[in-house]
N, CA, C and O atoms as a GROMACS GRO file, in nm:
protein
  540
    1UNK      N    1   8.270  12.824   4.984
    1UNK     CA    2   8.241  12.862   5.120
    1UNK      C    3   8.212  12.739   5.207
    1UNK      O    4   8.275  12.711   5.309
    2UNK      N    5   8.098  12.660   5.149
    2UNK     CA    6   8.083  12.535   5.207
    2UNK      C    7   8.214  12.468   5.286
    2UNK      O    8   8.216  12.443   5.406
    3UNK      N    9   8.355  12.435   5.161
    3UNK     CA   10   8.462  12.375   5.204
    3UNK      C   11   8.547  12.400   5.307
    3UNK      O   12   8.613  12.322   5.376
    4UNK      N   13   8.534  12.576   5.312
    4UNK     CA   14   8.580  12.643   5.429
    4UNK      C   15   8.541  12.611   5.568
    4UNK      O   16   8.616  12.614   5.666
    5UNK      N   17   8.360  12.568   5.563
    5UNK     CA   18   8.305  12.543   5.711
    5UNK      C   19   8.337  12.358   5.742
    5UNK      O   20   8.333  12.294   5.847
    6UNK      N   21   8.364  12.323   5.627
    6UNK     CA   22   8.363  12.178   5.623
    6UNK      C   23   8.495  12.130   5.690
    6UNK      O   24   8.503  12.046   5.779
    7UNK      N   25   8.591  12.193   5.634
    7UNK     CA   26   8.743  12.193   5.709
    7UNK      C   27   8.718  12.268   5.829
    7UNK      O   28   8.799  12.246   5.919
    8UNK      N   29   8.661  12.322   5.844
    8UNK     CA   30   8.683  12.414   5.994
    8UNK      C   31   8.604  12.286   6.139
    8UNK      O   32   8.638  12.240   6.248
    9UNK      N   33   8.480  12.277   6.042
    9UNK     CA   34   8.390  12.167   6.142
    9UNK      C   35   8.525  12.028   6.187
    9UNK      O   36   8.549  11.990   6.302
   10UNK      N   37   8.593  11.976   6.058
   10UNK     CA   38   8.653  11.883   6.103
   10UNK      C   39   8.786  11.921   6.181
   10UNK      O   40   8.851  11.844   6.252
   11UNK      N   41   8.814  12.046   6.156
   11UNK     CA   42   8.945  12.037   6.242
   11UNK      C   43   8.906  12.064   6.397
   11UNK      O   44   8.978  12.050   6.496
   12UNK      N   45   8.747  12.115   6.388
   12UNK     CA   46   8.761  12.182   6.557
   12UNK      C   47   8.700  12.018   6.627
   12UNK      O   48   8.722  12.005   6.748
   13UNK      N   49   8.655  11.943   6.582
   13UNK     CA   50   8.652  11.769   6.604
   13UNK      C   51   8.753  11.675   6.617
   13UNK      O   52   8.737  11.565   6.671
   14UNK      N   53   8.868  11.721   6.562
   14UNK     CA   54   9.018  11.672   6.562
   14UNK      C   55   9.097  11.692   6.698
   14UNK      O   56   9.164  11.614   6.767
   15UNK      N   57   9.062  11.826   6.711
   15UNK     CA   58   9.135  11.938   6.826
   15UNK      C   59   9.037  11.964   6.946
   15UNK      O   60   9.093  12.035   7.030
   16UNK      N   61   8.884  11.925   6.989
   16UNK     CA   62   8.841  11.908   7.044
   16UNK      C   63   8.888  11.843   7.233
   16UNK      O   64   8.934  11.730   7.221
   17UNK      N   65   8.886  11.868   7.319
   17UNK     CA   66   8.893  11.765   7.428
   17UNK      C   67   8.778  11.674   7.442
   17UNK      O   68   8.667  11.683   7.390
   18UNK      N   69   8.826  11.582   7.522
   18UNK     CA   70   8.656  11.428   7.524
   18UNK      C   71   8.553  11.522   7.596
   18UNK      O   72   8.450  11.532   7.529
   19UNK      N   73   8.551  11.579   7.687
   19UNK     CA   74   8.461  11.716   7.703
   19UNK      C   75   8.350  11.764   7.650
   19UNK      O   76   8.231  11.774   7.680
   20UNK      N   77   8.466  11.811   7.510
   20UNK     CA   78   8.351  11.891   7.437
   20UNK      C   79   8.317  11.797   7.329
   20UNK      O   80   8.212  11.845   7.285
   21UNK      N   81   8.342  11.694   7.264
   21UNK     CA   82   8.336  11.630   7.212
   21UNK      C   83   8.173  11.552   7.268
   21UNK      O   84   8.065  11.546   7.210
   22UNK      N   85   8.205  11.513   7.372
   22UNK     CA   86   8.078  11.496   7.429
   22UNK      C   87   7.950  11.564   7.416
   22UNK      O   88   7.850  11.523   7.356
   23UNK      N   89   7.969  11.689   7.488
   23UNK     CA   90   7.867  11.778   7.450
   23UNK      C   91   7.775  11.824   7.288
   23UNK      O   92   7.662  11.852   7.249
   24UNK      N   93   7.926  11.807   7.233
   24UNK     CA   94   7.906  11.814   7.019
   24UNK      C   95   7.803  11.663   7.020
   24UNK      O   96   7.690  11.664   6.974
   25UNK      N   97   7.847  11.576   7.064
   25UNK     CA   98   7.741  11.469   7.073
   25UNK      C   99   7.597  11.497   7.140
   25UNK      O  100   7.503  11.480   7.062
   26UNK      N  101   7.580  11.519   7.210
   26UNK     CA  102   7.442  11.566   7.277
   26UNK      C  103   7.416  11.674   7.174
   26UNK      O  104   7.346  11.633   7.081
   27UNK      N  105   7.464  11.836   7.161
   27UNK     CA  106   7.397  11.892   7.042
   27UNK      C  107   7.375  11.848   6.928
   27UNK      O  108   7.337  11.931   6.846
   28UNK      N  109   7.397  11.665   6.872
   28UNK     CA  110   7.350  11.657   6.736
   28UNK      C  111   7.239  11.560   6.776
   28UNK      O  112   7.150  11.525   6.699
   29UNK      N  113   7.251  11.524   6.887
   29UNK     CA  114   7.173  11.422   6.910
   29UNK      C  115   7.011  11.523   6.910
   29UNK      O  116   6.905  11.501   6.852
   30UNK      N  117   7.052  11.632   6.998
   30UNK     CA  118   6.927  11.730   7.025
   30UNK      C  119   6.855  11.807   6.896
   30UNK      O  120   6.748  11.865   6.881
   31UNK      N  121   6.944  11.786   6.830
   31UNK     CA  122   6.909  11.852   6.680
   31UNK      C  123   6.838  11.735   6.598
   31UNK      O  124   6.747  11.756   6.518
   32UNK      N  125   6.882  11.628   6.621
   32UNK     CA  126   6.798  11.526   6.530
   32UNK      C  127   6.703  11.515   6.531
   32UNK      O  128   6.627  11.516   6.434
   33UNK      N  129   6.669  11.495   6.679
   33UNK     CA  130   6.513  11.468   6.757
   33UNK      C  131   6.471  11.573   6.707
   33UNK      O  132   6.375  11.551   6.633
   34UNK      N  133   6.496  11.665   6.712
   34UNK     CA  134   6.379  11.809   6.670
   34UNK      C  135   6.346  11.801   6.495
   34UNK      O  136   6.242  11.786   6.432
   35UNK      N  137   6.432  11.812   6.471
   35UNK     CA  138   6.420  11.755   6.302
   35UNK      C  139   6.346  11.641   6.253
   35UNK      O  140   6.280  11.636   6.150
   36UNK      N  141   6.369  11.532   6.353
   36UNK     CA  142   6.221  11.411   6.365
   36UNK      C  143   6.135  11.421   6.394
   36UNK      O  144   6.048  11.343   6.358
   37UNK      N  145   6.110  11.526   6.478
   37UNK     CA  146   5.956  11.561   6.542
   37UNK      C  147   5.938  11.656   6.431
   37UNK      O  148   5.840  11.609   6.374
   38UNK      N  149   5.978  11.778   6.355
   38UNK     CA  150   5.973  11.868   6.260
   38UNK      C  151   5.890  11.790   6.116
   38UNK      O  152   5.784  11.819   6.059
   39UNK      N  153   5.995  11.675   6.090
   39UNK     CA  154   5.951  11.554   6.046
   39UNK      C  155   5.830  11.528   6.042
   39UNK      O  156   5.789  11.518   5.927
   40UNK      N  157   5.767  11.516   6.106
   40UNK     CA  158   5.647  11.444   6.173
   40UNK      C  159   5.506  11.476   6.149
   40UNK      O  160   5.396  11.430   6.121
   41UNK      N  161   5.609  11.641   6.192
   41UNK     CA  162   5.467  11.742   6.159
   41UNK      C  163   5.403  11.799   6.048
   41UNK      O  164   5.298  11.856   6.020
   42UNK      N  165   5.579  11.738   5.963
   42UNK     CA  166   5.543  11.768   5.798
   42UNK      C  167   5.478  11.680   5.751
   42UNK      O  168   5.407  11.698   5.652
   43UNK      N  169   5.489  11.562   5.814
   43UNK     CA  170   5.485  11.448   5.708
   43UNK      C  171   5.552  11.368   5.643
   43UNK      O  172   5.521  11.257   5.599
   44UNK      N  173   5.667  11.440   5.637
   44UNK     CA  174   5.814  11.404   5.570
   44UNK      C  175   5.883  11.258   5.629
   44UNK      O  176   5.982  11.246   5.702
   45UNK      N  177   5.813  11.177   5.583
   45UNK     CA  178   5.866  11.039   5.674
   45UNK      C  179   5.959  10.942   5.574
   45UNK      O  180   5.962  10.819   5.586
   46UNK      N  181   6.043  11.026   5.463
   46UNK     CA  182   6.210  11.007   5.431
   46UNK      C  183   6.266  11.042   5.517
   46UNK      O  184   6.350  10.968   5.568
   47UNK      N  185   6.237  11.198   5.579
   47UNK     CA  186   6.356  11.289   5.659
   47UNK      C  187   6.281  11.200   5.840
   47UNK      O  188   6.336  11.134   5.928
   48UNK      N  189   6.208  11.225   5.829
   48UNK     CA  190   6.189  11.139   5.974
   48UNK      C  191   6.263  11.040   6.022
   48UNK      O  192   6.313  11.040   6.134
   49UNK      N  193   6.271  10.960   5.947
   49UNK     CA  194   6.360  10.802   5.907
   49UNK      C  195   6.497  10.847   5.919
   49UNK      O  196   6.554  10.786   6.009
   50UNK      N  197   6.577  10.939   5.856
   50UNK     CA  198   6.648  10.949   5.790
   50UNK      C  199   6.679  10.997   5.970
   50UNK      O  200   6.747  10.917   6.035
   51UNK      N  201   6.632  11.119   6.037
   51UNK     CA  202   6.678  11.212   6.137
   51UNK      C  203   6.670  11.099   6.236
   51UNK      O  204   6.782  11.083   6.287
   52UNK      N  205   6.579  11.012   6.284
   52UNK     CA  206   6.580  10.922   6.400
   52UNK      C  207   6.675  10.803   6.360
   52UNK      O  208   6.707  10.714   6.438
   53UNK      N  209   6.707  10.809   6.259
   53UNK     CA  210   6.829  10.734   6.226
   53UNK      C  211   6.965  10.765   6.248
   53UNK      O  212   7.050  10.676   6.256
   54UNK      N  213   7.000  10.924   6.262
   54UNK     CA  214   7.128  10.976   6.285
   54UNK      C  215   7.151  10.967   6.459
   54UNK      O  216   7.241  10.932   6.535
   55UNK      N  217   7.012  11.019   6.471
   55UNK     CA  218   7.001  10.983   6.609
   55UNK      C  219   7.027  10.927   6.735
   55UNK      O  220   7.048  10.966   6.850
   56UNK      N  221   7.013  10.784   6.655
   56UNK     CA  222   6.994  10.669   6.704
   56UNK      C  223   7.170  10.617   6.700
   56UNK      O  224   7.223  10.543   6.783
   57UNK      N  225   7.234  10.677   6.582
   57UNK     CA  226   7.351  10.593   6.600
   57UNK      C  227   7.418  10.697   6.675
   57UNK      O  228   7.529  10.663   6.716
   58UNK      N  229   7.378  10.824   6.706
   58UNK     CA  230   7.496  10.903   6.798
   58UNK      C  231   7.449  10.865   6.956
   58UNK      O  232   7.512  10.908   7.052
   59UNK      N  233   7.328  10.775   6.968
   59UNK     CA  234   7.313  10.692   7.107
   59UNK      C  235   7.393  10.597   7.140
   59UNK      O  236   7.449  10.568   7.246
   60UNK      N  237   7.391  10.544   7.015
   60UNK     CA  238   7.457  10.410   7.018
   60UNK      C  239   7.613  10.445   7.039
   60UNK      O  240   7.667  10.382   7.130
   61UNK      N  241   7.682  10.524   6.977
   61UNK     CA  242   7.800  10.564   6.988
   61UNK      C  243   7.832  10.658   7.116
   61UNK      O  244   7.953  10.676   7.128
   62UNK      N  245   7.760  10.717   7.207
   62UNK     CA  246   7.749  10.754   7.339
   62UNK      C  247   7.760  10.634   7.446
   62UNK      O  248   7.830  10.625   7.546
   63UNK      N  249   7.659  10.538   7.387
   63UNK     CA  250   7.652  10.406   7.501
   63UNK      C  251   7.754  10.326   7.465
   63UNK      O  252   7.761  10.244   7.556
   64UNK      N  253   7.853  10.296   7.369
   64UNK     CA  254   7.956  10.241   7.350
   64UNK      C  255   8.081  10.278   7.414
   64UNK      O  256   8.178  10.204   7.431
   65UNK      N  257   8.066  10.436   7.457
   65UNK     CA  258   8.181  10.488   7.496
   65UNK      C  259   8.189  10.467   7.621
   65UNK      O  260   8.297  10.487   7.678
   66UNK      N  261   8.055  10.414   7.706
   66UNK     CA  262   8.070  10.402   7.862
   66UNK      C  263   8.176  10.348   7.901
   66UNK      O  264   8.240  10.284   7.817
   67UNK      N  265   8.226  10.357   8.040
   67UNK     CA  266   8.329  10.232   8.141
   67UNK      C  267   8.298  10.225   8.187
   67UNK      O  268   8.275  10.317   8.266
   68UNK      N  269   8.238  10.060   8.203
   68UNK     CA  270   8.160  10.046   8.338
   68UNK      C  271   8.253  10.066   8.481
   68UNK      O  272   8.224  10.112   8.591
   69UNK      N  273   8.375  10.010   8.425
   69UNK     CA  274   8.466  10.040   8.567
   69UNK      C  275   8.481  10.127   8.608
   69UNK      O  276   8.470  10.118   8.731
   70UNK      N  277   8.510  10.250   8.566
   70UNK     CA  278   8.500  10.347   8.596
   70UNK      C  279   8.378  10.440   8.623
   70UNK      O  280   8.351  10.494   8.730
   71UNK      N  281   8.329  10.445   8.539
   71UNK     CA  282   8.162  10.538   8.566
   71UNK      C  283   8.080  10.433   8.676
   71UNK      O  284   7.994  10.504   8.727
   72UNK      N  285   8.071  10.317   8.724
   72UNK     CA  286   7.995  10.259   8.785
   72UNK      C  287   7.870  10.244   8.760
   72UNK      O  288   7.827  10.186   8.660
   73UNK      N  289   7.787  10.307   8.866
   73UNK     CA  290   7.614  10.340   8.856
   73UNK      C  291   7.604  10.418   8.787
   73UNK      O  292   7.515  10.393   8.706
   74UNK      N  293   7.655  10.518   8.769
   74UNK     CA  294   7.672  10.622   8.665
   74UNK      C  295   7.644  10.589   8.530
   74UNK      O  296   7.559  10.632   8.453
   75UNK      N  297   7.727  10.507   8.519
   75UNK     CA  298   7.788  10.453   8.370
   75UNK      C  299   7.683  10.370   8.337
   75UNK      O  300   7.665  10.363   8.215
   76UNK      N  301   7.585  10.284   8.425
   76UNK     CA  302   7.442  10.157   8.454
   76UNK      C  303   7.329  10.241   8.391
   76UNK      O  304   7.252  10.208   8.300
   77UNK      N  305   7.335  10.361   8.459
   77UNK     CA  306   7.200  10.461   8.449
   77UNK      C  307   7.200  10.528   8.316
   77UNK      O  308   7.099  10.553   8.251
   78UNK      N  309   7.327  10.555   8.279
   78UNK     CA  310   7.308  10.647   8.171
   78UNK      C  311   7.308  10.566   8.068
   78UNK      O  312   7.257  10.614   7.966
   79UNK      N  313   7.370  10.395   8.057
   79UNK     CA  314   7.303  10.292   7.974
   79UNK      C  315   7.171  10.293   7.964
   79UNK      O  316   7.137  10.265   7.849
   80UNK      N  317   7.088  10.312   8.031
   80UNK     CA  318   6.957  10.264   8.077
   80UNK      C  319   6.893  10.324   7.982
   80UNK      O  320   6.840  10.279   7.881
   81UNK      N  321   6.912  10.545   8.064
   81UNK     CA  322   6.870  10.592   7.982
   81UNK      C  323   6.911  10.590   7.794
   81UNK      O  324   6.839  10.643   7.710
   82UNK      N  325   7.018  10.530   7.769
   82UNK     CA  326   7.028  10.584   7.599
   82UNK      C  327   6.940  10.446   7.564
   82UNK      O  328   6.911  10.424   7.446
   83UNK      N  329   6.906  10.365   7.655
   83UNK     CA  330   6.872  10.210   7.608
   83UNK      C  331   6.703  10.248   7.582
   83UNK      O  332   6.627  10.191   7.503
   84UNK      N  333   6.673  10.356   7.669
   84UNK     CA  334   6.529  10.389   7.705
   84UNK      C  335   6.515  10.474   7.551
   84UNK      O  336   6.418  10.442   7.482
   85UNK      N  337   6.596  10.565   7.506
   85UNK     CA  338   6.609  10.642   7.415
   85UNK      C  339   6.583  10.570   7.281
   85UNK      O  340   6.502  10.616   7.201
   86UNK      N  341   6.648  10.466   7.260
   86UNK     CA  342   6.647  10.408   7.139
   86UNK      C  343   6.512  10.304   7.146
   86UNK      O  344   6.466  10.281   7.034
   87UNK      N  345   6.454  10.251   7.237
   87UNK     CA  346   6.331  10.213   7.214
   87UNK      C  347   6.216  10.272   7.177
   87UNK      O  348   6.138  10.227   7.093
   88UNK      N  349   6.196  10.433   7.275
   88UNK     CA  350   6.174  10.549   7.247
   88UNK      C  351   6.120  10.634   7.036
   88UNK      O  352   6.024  10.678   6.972
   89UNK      N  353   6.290  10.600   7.023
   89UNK     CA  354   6.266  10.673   6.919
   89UNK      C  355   6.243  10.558   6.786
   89UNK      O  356   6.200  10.589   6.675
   90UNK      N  357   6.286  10.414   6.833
   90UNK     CA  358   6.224  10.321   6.746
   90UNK      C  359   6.057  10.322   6.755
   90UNK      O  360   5.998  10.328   6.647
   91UNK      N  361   5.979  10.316   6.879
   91UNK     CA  362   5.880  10.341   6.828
   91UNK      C  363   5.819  10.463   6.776
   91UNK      O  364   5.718  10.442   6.708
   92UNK      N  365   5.858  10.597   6.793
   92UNK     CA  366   5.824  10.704   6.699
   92UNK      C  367   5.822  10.634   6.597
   92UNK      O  368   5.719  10.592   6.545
   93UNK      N  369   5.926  10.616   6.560
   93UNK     CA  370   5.969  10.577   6.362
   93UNK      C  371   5.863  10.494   6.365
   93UNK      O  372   5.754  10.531   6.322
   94UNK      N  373   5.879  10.390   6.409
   94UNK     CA  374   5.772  10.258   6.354
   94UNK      C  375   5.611  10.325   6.350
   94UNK      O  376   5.543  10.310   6.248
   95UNK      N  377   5.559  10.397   6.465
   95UNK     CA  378   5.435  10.439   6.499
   95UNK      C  379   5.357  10.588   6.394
   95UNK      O  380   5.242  10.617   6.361
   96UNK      N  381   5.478  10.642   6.374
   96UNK     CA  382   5.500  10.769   6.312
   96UNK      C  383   5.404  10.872   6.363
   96UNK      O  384   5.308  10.932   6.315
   97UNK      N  385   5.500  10.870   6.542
   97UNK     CA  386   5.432  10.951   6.676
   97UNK      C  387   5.519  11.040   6.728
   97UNK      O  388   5.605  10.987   6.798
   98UNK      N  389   5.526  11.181   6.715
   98UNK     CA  390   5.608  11.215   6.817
   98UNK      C  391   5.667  11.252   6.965
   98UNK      O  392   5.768  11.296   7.020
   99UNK      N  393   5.548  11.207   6.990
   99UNK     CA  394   5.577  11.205   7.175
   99UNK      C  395   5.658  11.110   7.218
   99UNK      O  396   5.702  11.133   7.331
  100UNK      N  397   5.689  11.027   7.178
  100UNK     CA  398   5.824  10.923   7.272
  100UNK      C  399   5.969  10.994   7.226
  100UNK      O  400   6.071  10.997   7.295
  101UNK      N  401   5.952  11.053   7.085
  101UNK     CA  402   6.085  11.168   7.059
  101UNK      C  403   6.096  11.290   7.178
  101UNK      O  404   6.201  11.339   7.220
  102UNK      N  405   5.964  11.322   7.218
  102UNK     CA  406   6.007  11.442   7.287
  102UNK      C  407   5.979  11.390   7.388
  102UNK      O  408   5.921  11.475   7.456
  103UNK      N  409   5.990  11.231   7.479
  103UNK     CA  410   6.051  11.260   7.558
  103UNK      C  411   6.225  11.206   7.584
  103UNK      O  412   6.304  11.198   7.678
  104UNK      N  413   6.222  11.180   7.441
  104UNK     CA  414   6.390  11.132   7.431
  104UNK      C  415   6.427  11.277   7.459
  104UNK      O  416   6.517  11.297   7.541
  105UNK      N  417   6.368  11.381   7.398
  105UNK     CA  418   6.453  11.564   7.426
  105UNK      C  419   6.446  11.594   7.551
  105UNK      O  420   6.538  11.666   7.591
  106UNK      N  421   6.382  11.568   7.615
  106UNK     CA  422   6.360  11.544   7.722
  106UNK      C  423   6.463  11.513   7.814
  106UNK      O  424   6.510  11.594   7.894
  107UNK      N  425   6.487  11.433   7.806
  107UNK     CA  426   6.610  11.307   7.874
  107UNK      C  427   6.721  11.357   7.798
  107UNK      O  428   6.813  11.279   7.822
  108UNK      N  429   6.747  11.415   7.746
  108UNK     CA  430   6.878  11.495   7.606
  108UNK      C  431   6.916  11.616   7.689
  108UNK      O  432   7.025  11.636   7.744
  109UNK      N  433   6.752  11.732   7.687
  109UNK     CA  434   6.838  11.862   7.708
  109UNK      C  435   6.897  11.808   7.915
  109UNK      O  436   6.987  11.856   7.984
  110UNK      N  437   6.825  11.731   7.937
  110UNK     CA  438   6.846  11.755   8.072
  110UNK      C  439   7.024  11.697   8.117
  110UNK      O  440   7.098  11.766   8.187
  111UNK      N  441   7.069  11.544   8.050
  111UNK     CA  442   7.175  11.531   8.032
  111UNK      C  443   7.279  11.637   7.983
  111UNK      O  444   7.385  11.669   8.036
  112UNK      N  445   7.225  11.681   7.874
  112UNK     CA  446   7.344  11.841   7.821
  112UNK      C  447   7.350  11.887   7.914
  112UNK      O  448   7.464  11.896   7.962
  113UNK      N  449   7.235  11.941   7.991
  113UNK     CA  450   7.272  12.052   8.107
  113UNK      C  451   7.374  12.006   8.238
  113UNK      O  452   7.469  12.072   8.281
  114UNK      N  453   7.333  11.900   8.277
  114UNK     CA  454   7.395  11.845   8.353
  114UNK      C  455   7.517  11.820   8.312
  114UNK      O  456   7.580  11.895   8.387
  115UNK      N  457   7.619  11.754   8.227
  115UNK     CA  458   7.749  11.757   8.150
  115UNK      C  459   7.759  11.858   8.115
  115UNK      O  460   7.861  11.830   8.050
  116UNK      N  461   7.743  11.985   8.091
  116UNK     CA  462   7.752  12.118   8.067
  116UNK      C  463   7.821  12.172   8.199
  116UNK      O  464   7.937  12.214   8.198
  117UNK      N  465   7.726  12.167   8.339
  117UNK     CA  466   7.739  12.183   8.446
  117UNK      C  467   7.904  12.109   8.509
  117UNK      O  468   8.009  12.152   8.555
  118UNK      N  469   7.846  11.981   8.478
  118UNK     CA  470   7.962  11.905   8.560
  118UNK      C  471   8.120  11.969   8.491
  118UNK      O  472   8.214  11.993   8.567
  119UNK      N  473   8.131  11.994   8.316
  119UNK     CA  474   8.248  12.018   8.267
  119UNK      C  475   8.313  12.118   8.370
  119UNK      O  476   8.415  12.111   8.439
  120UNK      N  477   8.181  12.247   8.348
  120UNK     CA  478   8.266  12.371   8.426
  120UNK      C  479   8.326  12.394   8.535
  120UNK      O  480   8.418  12.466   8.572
  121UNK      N  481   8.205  12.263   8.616
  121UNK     CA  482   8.257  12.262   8.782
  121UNK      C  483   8.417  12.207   8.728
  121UNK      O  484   8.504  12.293   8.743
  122UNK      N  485   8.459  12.092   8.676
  122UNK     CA  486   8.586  12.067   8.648
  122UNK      C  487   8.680  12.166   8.610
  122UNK      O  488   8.778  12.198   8.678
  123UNK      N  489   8.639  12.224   8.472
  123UNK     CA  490   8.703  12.336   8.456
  123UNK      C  491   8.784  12.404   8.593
  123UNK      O  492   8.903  12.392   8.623
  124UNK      N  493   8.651  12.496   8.679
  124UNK     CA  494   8.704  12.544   8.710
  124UNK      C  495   8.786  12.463   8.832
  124UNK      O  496   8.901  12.504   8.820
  125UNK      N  497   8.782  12.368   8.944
  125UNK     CA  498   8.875  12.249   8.993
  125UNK      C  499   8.992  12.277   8.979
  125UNK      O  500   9.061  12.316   9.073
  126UNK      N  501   9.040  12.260   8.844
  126UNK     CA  502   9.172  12.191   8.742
  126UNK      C  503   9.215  12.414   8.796
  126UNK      O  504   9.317  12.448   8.857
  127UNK      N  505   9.133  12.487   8.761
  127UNK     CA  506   9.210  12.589   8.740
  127UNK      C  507   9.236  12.671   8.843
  127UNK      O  508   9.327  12.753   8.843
  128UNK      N  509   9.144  12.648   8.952
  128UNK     CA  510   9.160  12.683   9.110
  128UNK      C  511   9.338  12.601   9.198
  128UNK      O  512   9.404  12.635   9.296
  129UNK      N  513   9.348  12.493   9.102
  129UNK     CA  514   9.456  12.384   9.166
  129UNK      C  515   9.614  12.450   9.119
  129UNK      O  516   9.641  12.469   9.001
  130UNK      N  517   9.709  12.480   9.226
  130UNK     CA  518   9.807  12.481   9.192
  130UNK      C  519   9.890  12.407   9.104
  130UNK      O  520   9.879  12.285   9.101
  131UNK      N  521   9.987  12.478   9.020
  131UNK     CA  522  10.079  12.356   8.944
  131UNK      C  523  10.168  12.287   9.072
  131UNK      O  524  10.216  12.339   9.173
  132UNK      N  525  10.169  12.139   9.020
  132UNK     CA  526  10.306  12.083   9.134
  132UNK      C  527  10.431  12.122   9.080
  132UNK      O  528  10.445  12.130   8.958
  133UNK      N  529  10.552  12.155   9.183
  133UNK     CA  530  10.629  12.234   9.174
  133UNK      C  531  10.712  12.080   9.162
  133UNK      O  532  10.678  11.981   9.226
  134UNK      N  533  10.865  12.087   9.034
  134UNK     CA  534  10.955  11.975   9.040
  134UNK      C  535  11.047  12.033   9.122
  134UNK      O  536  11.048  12.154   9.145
  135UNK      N  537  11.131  11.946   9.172
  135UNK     CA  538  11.222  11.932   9.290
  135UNK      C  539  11.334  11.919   9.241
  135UNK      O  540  11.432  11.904   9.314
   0.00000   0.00000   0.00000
């Protein structure tokens, strides 16, 4: 059964648009943090380590994907914030605190929502727009 969800997870990541792909990034990112703070409260500071560690590299792999040419200030700010994020959740780990995690969730769910928002406004854009007609 496992192999069934395992092939399914990777093909809908294959077949994905940058879109949703994005968003799949923010929901693991949002899932880690909670699992580090979950972490925290257990005690469990293998899985703590282990969750602000997955974390941390799906930041890092978010802030790699920027263009600055293109995104501009955009692209400055939302460096800032994943830059704010990973200091954030380095000191959780190091401190073994969870309030700088929640306010990385913080700064997480509010980005999802917002890229959530912005996709659909696109969505719908692209689907309000006539096809161009060839000549």
């Amino acid at each position: 059964m496992s192999y069934g969800l395992g092939a399914y997870k990777k093909t809908s990541i294959h077949t994905a648009s940058k879109e949703q792909i994005l968003l799949m990034l923010y929901q693991a990112a949002i899932k880690n943090v909670k699992k580090a703070i979950e972490a925290i409260d257990e005690k469990n500071i293998p899985k703590k380590g282990e969750f602000i560690g997955k974390f941390q590299d799906i930041v890092i792999e978010l802030n790699n994907s920027l263009d600055f040419e293109i995104g501009g200030e955009v692209a400055k700010e939302l460096s800032s914030l994943y830059d704010y994020m990973l200091y954030s959740s380095t000191q959780a780990n190091l401190k073994i605190d969870k309030a700088p995690l929640e306010g990385c969730l913080n700064v997480l769910n509010t980005l999802y929502e917002g890229w959530t928002q912005a996709i659909k406004e696109l969505r719908k854009e692209k689907a309000s727009k006539p096809e161009a007609k060839e000549e």
